[in-house]
C-alpha positions in Angstrom: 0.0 0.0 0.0 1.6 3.3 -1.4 1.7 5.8 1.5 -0.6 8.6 0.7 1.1 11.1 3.6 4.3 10.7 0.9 1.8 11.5 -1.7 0.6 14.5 -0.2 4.3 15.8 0.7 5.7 15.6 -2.9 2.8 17.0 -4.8 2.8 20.2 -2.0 6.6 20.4 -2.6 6.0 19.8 -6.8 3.4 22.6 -6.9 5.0 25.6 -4.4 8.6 24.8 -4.5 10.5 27.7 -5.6 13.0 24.8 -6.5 12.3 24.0 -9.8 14.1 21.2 -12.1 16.4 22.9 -15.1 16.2 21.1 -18.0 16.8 21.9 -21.9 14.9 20.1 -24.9 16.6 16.9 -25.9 17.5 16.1 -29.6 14.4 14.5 -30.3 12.2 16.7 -28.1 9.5 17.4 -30.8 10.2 20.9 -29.8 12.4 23.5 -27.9 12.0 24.1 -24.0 10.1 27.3 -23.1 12.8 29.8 -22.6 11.6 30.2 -18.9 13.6 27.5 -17.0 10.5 27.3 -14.1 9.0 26.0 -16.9 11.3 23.2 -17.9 10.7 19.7 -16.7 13.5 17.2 -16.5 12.4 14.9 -19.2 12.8 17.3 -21.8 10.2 16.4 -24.0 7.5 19.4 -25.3 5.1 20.0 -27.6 2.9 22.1 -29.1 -0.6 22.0 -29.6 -0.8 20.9 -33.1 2.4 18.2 -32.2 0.1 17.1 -29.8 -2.7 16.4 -31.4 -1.0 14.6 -34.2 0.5 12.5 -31.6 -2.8 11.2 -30.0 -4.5 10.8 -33.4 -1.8 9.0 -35.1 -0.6 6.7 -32.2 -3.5 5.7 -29.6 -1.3 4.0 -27.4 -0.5 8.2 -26.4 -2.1 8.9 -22.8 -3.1 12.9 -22.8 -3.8 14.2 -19.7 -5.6 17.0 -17.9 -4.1 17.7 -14.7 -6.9 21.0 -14.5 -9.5 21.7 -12.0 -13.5 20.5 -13.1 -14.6 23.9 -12.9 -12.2 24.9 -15.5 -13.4 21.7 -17.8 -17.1 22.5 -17.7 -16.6 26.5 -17.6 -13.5 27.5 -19.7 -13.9 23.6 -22.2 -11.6 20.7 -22.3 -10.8 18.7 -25.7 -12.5 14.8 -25.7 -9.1 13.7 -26.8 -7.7 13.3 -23.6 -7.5 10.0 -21.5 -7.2 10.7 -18.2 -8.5 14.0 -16.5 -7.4 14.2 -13.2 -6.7 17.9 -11.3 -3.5 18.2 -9.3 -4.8 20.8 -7.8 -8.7 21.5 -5.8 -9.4 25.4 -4.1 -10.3 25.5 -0.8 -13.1 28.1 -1.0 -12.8 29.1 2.8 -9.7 30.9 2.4 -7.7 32.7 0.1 -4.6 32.1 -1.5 -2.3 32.6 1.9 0.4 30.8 0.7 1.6 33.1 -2.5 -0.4 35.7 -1.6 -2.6 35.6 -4.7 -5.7 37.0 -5.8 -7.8 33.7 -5.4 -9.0 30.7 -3.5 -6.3 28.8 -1.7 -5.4 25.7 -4.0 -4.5 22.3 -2.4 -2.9 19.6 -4.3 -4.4 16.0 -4.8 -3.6 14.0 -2.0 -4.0 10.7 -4.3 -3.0 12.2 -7.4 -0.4 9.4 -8.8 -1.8 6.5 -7.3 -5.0 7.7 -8.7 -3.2 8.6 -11.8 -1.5 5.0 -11.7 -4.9 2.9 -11.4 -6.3 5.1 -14.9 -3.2 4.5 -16.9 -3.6 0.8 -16.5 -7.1 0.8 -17.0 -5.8 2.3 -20.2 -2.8 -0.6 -20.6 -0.5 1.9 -20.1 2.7 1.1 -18.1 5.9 4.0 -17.0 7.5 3.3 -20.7 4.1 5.2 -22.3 4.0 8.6 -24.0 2.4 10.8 -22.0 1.5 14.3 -22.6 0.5 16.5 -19.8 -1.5 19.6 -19.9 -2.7 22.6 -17.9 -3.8 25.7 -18.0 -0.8 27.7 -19.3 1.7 24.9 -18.5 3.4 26.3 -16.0 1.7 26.2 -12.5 0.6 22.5 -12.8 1.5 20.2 -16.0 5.3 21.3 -15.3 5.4 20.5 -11.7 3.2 16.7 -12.3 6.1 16.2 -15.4 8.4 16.5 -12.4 6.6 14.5 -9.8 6.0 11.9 -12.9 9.5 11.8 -13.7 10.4 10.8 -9.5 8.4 8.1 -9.8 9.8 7.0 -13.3 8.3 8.2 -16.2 10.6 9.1 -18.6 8.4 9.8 -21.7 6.7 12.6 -20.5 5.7 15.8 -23.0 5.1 19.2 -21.8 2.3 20.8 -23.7 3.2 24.2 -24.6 1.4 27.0 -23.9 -1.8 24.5 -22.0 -5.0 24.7 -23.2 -5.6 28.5 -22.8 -2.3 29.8 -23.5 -0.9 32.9 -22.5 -1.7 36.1 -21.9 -1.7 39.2 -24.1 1.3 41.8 -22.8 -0.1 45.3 -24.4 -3.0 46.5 -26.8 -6.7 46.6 -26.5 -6.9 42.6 -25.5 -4.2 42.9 -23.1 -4.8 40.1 -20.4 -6.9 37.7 -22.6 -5.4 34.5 -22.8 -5.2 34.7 -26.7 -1.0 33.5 -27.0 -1.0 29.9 -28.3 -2.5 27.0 -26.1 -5.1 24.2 -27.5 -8.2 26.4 -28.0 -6.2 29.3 -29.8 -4.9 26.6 -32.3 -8.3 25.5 -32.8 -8.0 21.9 -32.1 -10.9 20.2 -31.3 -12.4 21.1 -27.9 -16.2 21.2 -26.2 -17.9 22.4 -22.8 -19.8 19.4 -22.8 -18.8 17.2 -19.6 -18.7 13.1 -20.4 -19.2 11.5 -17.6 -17.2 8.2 -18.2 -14.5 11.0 -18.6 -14.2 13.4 -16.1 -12.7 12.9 -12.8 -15.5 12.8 -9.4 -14.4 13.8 -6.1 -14.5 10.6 -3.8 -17.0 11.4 -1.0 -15.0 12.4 2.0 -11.9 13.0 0.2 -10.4 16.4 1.3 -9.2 19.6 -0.6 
């Protein structure tokens, strides 16, 4: 039985550490790191959107996965392509974000996240040698930090997809702050707001955020 306690401890040290894994493309990384080593992840494999997609429709043996929150899936969309959805992160919506000091709800990572992650991919015949591509919203806060948890507990073949499903953020000009800068949605790849239940992930009665 996997200790959940050590769970809990590496995914709160992945997802606030100011301690962050450096790590350039390799030679067959699809393409080049972000130029922002927080952003890095030590298997240096990325992607972008469109490399993504091609991956997952050309080889189904890919696992995609969604490491956002539900409210993000059924409010902002998600695209059906991905296997596992599973959010690193809840909010606590007593309390505001005390720990950065940010502008929202304080988040709390997945206590189970890689032992629930674990039971998916072999429900999907997938082992630690798969191709795994993880996204977020940006994919900085939360697919870079699960690459690196990934990565400790041996998965090597894990992509980071550039610019997450949003993207970024617009610097200057009349749409400054929209998140208009690359990402899944901005490259128009296949996406929807409606939720499939046989996809999306349910909080386990009980289970605290």
């Amino acid at each position: 039985m996997k200790n959940k306690w050590l769970y809990a401890s590496l995914l709160s040290a992945a997802m606030f550490s100011t301690a962050t894994v450096q790590a350039n493309a390799l030679p067959h990384s699809p393409s080049p790191a972000p130029k922002n080593e927080n952003h890095q992840i030590p298997q240096g494999l990325y992607v972008t959107p469109q490399q993504a997609y091609d991956m997952v429709t050309e080889d189904k043996s890919v696992i995609f996965v969604d490491v956002r929150t539900p409210e993000e899936w059924m409010f902002v969309g998600y695209t059906p392509l991905t296997n596992i959805m599973l959010p690193s992160v809840m909010f606590d919506y007593s309390q505001m974000d005390t720990h950065q000091n940010m502008p929202r709800y304080m988040p709390v990572p997945h206590p189970n996240w890689i032992s629930d992650f674990e039971e998916k991919l072999a429900d999907l015949d997938g082992d630690n040698e798969s191709k795994i591509i993880v996204m977020c919203r940006s994919a900085s806060e939360r697919a870079a930090p699960m690459a690196n948890v990934l990565h400790q507990y041996g998965y090597k073949n894990v992509y980071l997809l550039l610019g997450g499903f949003e993207g970024g953020v617009v610097r200057e000009g009349d749409k400054k702050g929209f998140r208009l800068v690359n990402g899944w949605k901005n490259a128009n790849l296949p996406w929807t707001y409606d939720i499939q239940e046989d996809k999306v992930y349910f909080k386990t009665y009980g289970v605290k955020y």
